[in-house]
VMD Tcl script that builds the backbone (N, CA, C; Angstrom):
set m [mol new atoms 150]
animate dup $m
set s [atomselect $m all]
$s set {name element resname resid chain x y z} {
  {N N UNK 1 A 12.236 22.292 -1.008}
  {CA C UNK 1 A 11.264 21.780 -0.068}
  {C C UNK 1 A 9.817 21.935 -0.530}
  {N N UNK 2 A 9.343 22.944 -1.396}
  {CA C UNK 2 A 7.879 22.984 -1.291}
  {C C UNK 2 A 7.711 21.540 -2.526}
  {N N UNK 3 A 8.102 21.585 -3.336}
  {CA C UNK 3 A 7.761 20.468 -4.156}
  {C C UNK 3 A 7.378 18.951 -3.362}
  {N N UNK 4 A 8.157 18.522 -1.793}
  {CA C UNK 4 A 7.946 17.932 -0.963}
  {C C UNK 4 A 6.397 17.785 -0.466}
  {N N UNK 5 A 5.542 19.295 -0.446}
  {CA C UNK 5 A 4.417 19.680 -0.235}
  {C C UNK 5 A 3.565 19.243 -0.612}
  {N N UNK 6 A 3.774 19.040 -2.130}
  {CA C UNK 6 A 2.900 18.834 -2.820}
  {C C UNK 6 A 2.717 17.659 -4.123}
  {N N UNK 7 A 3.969 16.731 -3.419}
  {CA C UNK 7 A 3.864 15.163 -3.891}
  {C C UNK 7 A 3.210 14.543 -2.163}
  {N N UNK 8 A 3.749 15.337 -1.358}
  {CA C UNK 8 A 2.743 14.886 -0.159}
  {C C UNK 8 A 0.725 14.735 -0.127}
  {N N UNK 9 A 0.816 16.137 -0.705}
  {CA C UNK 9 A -0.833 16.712 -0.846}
  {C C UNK 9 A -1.141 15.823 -2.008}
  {N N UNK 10 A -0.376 15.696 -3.060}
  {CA C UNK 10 A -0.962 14.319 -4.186}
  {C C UNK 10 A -1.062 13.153 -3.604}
  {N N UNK 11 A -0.678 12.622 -2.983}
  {CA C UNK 11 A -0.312 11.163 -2.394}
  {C C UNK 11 A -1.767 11.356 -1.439}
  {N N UNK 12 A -1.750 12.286 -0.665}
  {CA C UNK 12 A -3.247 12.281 -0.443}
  {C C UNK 12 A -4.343 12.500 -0.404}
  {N N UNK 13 A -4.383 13.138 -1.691}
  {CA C UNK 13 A -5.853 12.935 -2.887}
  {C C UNK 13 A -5.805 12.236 -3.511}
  {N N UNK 14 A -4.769 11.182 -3.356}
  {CA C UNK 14 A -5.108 9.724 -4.134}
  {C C UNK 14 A -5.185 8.668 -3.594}
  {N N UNK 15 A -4.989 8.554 -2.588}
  {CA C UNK 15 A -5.355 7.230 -1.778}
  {C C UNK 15 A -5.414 7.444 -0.368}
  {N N UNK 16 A -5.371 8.202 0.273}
  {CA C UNK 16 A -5.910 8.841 1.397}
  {C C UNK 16 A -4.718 8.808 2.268}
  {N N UNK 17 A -4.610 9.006 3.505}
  {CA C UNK 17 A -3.318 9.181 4.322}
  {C C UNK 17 A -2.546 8.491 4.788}
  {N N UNK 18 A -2.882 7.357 4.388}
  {CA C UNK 18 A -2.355 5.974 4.786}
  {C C UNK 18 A -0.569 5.894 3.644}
  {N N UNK 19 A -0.793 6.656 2.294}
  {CA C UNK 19 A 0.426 6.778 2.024}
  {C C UNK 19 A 1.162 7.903 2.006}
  {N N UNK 20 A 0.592 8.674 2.990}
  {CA C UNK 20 A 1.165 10.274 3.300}
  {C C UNK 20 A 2.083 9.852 4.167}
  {N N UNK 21 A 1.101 9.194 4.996}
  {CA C UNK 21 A 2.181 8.750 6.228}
  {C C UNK 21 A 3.374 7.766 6.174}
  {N N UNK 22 A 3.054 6.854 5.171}
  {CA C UNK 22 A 4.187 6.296 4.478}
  {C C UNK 22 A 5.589 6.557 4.246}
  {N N UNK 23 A 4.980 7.961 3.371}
  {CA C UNK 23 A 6.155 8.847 2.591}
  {C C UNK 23 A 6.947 9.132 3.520}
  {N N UNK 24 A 5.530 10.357 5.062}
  {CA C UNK 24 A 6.930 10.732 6.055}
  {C C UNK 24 A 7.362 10.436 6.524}
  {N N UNK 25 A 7.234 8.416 7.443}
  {CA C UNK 25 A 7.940 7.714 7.866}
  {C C UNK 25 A 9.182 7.001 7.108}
  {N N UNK 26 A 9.302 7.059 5.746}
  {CA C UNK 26 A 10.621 6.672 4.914}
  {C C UNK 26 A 11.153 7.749 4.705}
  {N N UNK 27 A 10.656 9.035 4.717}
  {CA C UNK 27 A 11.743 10.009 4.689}
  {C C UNK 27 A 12.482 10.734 6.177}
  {N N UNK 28 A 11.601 10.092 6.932}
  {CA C UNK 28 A 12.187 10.496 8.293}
  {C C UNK 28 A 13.700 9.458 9.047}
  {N N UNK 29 A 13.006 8.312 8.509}
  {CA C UNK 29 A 14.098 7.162 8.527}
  {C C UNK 29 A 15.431 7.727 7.574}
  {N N UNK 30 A 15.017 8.140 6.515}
  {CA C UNK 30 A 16.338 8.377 5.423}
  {C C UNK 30 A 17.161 9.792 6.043}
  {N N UNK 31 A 16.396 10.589 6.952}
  {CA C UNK 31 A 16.576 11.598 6.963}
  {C C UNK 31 A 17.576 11.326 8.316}
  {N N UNK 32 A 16.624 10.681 9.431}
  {CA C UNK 32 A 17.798 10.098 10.583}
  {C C UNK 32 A 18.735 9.037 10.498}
  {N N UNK 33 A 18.769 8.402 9.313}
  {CA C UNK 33 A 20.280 8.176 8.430}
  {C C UNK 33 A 21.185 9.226 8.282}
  {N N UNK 34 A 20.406 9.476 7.363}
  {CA C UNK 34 A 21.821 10.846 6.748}
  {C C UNK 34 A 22.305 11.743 8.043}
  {N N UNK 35 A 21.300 12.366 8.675}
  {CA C UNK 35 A 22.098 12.867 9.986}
  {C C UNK 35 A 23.278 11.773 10.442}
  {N N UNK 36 A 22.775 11.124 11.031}
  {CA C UNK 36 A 23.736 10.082 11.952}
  {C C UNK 36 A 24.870 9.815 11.356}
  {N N UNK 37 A 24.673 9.791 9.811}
  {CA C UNK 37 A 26.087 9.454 9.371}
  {C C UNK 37 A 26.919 10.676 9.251}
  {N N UNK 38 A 25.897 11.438 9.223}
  {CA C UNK 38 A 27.209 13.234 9.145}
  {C C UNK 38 A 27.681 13.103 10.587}
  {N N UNK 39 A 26.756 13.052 11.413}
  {CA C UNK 39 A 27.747 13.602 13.044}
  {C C UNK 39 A 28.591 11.995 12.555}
  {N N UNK 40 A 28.045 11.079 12.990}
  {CA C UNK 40 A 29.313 10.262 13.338}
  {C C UNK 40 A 30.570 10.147 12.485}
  {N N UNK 41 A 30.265 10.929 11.462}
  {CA C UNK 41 A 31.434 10.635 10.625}
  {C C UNK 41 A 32.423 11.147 11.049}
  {N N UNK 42 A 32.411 12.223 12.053}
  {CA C UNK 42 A 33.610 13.387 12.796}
  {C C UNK 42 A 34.191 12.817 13.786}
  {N N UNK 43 A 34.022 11.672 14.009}
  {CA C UNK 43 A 34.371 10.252 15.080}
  {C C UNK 43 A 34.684 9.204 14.848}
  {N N UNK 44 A 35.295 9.100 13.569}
  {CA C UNK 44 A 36.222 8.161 12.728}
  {C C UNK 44 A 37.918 8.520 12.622}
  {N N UNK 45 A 38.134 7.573 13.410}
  {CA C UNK 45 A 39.816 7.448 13.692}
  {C C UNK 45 A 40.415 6.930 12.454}
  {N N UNK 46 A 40.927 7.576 11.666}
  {CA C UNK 46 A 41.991 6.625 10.404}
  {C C UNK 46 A 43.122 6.702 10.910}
  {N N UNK 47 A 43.581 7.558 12.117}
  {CA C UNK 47 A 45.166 7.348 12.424}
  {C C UNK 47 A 45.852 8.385 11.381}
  {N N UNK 48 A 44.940 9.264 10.668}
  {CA C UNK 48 A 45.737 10.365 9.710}
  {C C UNK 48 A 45.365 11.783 10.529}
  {N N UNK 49 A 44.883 11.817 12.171}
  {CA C UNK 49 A 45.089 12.938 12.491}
  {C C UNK 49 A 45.690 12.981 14.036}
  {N N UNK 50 A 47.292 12.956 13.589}
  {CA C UNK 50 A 47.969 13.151 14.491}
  {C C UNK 50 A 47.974 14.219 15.563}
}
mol reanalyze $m
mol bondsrecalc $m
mol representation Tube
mol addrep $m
């Protein structure tokens, strides 16, 4: 996680916050992906649990 920190803190000393906020809105999206697909995955019927 800290490396997260500090491609964040680069991103905005280089073009100001407009692509900070970028970053954390595509990683928040990727992030409430990946959740959603872990829970829902425990709610998939294949018919292999009798």
């Amino acid at each position: 996680m800290p490396h997260t920190a500090v491609l964040l803190a680069a991103a905005s000393e280089e073009q100001g916050p407009g692509d900070t906020l970028r970053i954390v809105l595509l990683v928040s999206i990727l992030g409430a992906a990946l959740l959603a697909w872990f829970l829902l995955r425990g709610y998939r019927n294949d018919d292999n649990n009798d």
